[in-house]
C-alpha positions, 0 to 999 in steps of 0.5 A, spaced: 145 683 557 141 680 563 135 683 564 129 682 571 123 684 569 117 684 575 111 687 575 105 688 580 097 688 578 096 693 582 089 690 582 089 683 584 097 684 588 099 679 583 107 679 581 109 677 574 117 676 573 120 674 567 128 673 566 131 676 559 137 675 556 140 668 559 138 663 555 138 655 557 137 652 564 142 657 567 135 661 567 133 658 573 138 659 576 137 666 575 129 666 576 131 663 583 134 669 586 129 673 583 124 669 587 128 670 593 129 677 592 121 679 590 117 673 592 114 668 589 110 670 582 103 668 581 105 663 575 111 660 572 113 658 565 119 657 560 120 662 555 122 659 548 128 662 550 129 657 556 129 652 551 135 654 547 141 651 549 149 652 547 151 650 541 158 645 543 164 645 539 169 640 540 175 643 537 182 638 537 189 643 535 195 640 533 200 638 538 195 636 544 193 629 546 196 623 543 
């Protein structure tokens, strides 16, 4: 399940958000309503997660096409 985690240093003011549970680019669809609703964090960077991307299976069932 989707998970928005946003943490305030209570120190220095900085936010930090990580996105969880949506792997690939729709990530940053993701990040960016977090970013509209919270604000811009301090930094940004891509999790190993960010980079998995959805294994596409072409599947051909008899009777279909030519």
């Amino acid at each position: 399940m989707p998970e928005i985690e946003s943490t305030i240093n209570e120190t220095t003011g900085d936010l930090t958000v990580q996105v969880k549970g949506v792997a690939g680019p729709t990530c940053e669809d993701v990040a960016k309503l977090a970013r509209e609703l919270l604000g811009t964090p301090a930094s940004e960077k891509n999790t190993p997660e960010y980079f998995v991307r959805p294994r596409i299976q072409r599947q051909i069932r008899p009777g279909q096409g030519t």
